[in-house]
C-alpha positions in Angstrom: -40.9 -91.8 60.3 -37.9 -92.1 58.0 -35.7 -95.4 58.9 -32.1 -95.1 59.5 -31.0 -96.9 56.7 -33.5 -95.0 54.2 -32.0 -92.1 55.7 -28.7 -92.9 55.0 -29.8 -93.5 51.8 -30.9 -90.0 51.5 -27.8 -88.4 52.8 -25.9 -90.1 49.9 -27.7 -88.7 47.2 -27.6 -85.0 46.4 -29.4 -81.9 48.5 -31.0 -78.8 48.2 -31.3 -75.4 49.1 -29.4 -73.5 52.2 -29.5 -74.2 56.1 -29.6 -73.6 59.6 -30.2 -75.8 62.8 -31.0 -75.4 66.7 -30.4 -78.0 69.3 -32.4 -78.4 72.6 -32.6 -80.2 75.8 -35.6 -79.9 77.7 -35.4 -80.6 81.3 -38.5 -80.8 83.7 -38.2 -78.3 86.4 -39.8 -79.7 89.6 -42.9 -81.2 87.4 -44.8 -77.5 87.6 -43.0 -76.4 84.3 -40.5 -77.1 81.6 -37.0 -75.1 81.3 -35.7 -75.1 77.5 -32.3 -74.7 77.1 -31.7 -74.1 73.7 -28.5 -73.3 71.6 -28.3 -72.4 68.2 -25.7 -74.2 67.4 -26.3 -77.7 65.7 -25.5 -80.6 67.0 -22.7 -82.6 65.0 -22.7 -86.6 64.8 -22.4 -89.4 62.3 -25.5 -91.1 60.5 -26.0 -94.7 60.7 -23.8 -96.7 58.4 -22.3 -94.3 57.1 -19.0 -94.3 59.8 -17.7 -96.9 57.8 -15.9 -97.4 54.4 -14.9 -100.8 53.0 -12.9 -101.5 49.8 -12.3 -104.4 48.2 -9.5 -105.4 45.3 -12.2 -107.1 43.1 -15.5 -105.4 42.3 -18.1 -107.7 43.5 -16.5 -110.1 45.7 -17.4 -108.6 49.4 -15.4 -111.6 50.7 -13.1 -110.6 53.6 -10.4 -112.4 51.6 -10.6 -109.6 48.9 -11.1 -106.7 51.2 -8.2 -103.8 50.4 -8.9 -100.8 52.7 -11.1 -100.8 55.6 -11.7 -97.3 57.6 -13.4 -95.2 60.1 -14.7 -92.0 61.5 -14.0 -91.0 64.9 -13.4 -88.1 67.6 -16.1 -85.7 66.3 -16.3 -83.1 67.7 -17.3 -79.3 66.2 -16.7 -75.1 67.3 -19.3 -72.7 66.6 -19.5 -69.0 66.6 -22.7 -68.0 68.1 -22.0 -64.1 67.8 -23.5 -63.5 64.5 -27.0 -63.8 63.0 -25.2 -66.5 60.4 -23.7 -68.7 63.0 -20.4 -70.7 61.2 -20.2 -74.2 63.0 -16.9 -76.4 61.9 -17.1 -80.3 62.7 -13.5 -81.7 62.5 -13.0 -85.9 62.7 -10.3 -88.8 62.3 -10.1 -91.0 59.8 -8.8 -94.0 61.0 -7.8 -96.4 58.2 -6.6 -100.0 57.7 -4.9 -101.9 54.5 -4.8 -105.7 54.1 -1.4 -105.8 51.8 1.3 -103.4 53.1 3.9 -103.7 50.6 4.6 -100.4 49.1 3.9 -97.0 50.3 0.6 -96.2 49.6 -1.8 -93.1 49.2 -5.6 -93.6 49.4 -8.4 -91.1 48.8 -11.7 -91.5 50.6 -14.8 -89.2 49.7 -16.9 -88.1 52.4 -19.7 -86.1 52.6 -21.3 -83.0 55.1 -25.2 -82.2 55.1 -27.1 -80.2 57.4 -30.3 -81.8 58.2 -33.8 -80.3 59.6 -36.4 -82.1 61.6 -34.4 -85.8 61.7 -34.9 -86.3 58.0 -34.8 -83.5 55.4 -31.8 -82.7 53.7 -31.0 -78.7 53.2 -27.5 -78.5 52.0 -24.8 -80.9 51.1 -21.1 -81.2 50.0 -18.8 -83.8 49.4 -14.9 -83.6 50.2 -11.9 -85.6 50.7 -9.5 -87.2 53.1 -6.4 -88.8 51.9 -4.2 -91.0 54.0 -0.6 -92.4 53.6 0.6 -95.8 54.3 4.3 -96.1 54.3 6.1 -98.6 53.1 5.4 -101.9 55.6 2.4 -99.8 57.5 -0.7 -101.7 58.1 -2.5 -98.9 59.4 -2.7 -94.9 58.5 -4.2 -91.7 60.2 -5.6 -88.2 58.6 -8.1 -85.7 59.7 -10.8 -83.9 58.6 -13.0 -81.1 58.9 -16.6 -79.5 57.3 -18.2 -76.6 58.3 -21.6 -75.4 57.4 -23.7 -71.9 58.4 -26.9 -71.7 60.4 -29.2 -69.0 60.5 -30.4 -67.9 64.2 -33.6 -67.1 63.4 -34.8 -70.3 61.5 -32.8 -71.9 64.7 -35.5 -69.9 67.2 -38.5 -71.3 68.4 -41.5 -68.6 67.8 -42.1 -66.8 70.9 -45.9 -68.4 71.3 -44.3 -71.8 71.0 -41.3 -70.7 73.7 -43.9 -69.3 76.2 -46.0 -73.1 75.7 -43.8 -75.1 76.7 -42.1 -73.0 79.2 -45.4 -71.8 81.4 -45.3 -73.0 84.7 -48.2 -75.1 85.3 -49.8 -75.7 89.2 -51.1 -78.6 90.3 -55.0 -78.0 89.5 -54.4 -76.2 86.1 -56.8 -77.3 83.5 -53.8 -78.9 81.4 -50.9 -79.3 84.7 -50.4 -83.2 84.0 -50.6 -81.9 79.7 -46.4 -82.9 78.5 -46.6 -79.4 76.3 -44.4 -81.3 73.5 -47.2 -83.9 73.5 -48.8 -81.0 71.2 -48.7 -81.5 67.6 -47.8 -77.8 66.6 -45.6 -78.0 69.7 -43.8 -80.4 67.7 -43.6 -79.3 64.6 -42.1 -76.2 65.4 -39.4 -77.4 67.3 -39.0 -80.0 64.2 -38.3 -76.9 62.1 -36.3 -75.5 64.3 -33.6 -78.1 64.8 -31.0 -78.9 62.7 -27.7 -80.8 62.8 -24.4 -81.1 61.5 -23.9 -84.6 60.0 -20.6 -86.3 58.5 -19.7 -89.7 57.3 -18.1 -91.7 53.9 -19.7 -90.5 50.8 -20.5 -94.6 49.9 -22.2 -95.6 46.8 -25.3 -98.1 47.3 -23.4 -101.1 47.7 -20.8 -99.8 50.0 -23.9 -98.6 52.0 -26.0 -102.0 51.6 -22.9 -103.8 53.2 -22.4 -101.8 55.8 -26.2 -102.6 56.5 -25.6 -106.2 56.4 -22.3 -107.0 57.3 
């Protein structure tokens, strides 16, 4: 399993070819059988240590003395359009941002990055934007918002049929495999590993920036 923090890693660096995602929720129905509920829209969140951005005035000193701009991602949330075979899914977030000198009005631009993941750890398409927030003259604290999008396609977002009808059987009590968790079953799994993918956001940080937010 990939850690978070080597994951992170990977989410900083650049990506590869084109994407899709499917999330589920699997809820046992009555312990004869197993109800998917599936959507094939992705699920949208943030990555570990990457919800955070610090700054600092002097390169190298991580002292909180010489820390400049502090911020933070916050209020995802994400629309999708489920009514075409290339589903369109929008994530849209705050930035929440923090200065330690306020004299001056101020503009600051943060990079952040958008990468739709399949399986929990490989990376299929990334890009990086920006949000820019202004401090007025005297303001401690700023506001902006965001927004990435990305496309999934339904049918890489599908479980095969065979792999649907597994897991959803009904099983009686005296089957052959009735006390058998179907997801337990290692082409159970990877299936539904290649067919789930999410929506992730967070700062675009460069290896320090991400080793301090590890740390700190």
């Amino acid at each position: 399993m990939i850690t978070r923090l080597r994951l992170a890693a990977v989410l900083m660096m650049g990506a590869a070819i084109a994407g899709c995602k499917s999330d589920g929720e699997l809820v046992v129905d009555q312990g004869v059988g197993i109800t998917a509920i599936r959507t094939a829209c992705p699920a949208v969140g943030v990555p570990d240590y990457t919800g955070d951005i610090t700054t600092f005035r002097v390169p190298g000193d991580v002292s909180a003395s010489n820390i400049d701009v502090t911020a933070s991602i916050t209020n995802v949330r994400s629309t999708c359009d489920e009514g075409s075979p290339r589903i369109y899914s929008n994530a849209t977030f705050d930035v929440l941002a923090r200065r330690t000198d306020t004299r001056g009005a101020r503009q600051v631009t943060l990079p952040f990055y958008s990468v739709v993941l399949r399986g929990g750890s490989t990376v299929v398409t990334k890009r990086v934007g920006q949000v820019t927030l202004d401090f007025a003259d005297g303001q401690e604290r700023a506001h902006a918002r965001a927004q990435a999008g990305a496309y999934v396609d339904r049918a890489e977002a599908t479980l095969p049929a065979d792999i649907r009808d597994q897991i959803t059987r009904r099983r009686r009590a005296g089957d052959e495999d009735a006390a058998i968790d179907p997801l337990t079953d290692p082409g159970v799994k990877a299936a539904i590993a290649r067919a789930t993918f999410e929506l992730l956001v967070g700062f675009q940080l460069t290896e320090a920036q991400l080793a301090y937010n590890a740390t700190r």
